[in-house]
Wavefront OBJ file of the C-alpha trace (Angstrom):
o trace
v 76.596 17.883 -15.322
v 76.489 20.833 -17.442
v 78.483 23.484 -16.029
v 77.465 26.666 -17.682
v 73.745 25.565 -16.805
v 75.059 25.385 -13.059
v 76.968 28.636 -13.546
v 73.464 30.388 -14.431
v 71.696 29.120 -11.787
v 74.323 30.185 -9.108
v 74.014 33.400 -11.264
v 70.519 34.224 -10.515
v 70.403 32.747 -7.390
v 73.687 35.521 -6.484
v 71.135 37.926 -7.914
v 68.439 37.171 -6.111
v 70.016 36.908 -2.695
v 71.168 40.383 -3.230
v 68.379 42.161 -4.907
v 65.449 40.206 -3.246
v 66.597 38.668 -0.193
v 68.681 40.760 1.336
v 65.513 42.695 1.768
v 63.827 40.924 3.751
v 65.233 40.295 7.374
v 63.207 38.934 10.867
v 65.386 40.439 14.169
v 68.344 41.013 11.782
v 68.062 37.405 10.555
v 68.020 37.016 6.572
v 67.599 34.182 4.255
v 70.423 32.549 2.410
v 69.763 31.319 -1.091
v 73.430 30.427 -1.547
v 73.690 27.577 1.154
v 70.270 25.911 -0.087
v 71.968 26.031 -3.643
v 75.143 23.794 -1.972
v 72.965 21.908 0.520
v 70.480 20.795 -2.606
v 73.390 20.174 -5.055
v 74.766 17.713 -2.290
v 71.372 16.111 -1.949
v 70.673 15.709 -6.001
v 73.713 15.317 -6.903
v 75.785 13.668 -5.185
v 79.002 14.905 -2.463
v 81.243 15.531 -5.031
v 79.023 17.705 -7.260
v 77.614 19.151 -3.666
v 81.021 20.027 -3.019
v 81.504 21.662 -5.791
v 78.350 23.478 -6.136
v 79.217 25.017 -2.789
v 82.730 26.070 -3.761
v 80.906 28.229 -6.240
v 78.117 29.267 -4.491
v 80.177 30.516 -1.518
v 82.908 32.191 -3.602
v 80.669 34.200 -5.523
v 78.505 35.016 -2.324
v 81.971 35.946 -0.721
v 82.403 38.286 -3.389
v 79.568 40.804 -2.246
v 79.849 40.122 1.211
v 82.318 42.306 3.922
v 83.363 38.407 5.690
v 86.894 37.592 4.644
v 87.168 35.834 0.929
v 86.382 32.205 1.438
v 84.505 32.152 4.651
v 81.326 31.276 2.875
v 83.447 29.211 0.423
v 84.576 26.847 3.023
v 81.024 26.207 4.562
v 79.261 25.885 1.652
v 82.107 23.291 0.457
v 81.815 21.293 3.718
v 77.985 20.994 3.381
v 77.300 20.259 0.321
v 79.506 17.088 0.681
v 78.422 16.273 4.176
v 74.928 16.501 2.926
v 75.500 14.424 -0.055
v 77.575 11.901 1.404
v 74.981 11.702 4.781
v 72.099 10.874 2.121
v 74.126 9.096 -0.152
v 71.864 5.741 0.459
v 68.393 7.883 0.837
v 65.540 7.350 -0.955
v 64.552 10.213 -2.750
v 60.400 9.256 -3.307
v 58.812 11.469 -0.843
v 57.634 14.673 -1.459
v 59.164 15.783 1.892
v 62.412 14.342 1.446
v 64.205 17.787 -0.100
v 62.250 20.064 2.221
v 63.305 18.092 5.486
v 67.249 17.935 3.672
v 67.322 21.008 3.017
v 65.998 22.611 6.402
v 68.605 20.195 8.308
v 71.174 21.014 6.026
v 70.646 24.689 5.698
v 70.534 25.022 9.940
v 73.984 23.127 10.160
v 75.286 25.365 7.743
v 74.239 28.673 9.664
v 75.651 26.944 12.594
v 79.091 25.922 10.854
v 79.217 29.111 9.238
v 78.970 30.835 12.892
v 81.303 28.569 14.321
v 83.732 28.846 11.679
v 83.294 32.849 11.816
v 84.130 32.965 14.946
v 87.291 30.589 15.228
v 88.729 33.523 12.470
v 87.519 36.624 14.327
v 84.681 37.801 12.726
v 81.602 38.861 14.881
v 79.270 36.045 13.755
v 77.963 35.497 17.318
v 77.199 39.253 17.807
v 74.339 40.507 16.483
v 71.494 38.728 15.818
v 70.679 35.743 17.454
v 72.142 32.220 16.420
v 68.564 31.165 16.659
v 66.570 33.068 15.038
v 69.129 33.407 11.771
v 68.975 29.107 11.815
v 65.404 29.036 12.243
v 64.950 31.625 9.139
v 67.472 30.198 6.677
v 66.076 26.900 7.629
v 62.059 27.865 7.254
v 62.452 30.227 3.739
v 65.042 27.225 2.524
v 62.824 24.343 3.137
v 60.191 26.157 1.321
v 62.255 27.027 -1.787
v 64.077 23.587 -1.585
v 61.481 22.127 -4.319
v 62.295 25.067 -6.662
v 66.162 24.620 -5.933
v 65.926 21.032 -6.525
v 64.228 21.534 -9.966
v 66.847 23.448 -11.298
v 69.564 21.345 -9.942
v 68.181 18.778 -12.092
v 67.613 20.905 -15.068
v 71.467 21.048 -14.876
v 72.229 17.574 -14.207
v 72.904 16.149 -18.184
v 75.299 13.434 -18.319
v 74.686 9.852 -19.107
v 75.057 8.524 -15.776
v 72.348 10.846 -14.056
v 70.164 9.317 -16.905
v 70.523 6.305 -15.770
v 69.513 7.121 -12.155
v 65.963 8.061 -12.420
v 65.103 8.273 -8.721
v 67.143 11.143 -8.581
v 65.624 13.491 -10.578
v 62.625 13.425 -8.114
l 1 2 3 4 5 6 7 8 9 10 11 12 13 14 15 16 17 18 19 20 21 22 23 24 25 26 27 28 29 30 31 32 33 34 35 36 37 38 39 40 41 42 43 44 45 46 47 48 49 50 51 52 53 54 55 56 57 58 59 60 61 62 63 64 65 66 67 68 69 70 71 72 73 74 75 76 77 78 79 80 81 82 83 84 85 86 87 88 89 90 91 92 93 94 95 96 97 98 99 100 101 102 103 104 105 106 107 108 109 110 111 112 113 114 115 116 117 118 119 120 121 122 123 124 125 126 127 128 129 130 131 132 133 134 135 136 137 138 139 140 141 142 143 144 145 146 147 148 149 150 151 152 153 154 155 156 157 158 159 160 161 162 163 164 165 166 167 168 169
């Protein structure tokens, strides 16, 4: 895996979050770039990688947000390898497969990420709904999934992903 081509694309997906997507907002619901980046790194790559594409995402996500340092960290960490190790054996043909992953993944994130919120204090179940902030994340990141996975394999370089064809699908 090439890391500074991973580093730029949780770059510009940090940017975007902030400058674009933190625009837009249904009931006080917004989308989250950063988990799809974790959630699709699991799926492409692998649990570790997933795992580690998380721990990035989160951090630097943690960094702009007012949520103590490492909330996002933590979730992102936890599913990217729970999405990576639950379709470890999956095949990876269908056209549908990263949307359907990535929805799934993204929803148990919100929910994790609520859960996990709330176990340290913060006010993640005040506010706007649980629902409609899963459905949202869920909807815009099963639409951008195709996009995320793309670049997730633009980064993937070493010789063993070369030998895996399937997965750059």
């Amino acid at each position: 895996m090439s890391w500074p081509r991973t580093a730029l694309i949780v770059l510009v997906a940090l940017v975007l979050q902030v400058t674009l997507l933190s625009r837009f907002s249904y009931e006080g619901a917004r989308p989250d770039l950063m988990i799809l980046l974790a959630v699709m790194a699991g799926f492409r790559l692998g649990p570790e990688r997933g795992a580690i594409v998380g721990f990035a995402a989160g951090v630097s996500f943690d960094i702009v947000l007012s949520t103590p340092l490492g909330l996002s960290a933590l979730v992102y960490t936890i599913i990217g390898y729970a999405v990576g190790a639950a379709t470890a054996g999956m095949v990876r043909t269908s056209r549908w497969a990263a949307p359907v992953v990535a929805a799934a993944g993204s929803a148990a994130g919100m929910l994790l990420y609520a859960l996990v919120g709330a176990v340290l204090g913060e006010p993640t179940l005040s506010g706007p709904s649980l629902a409609s902030i899963v459905v949202l994340v869920a909807a815009v990141n099963a639409v951008l999934a195709p996009l995320a996975s793309r670049a997730l394999v633009w980064a993937r370089t070493d010789e063993r992903d070369r030998r895996q064809p399937f997965l750059a699908r």
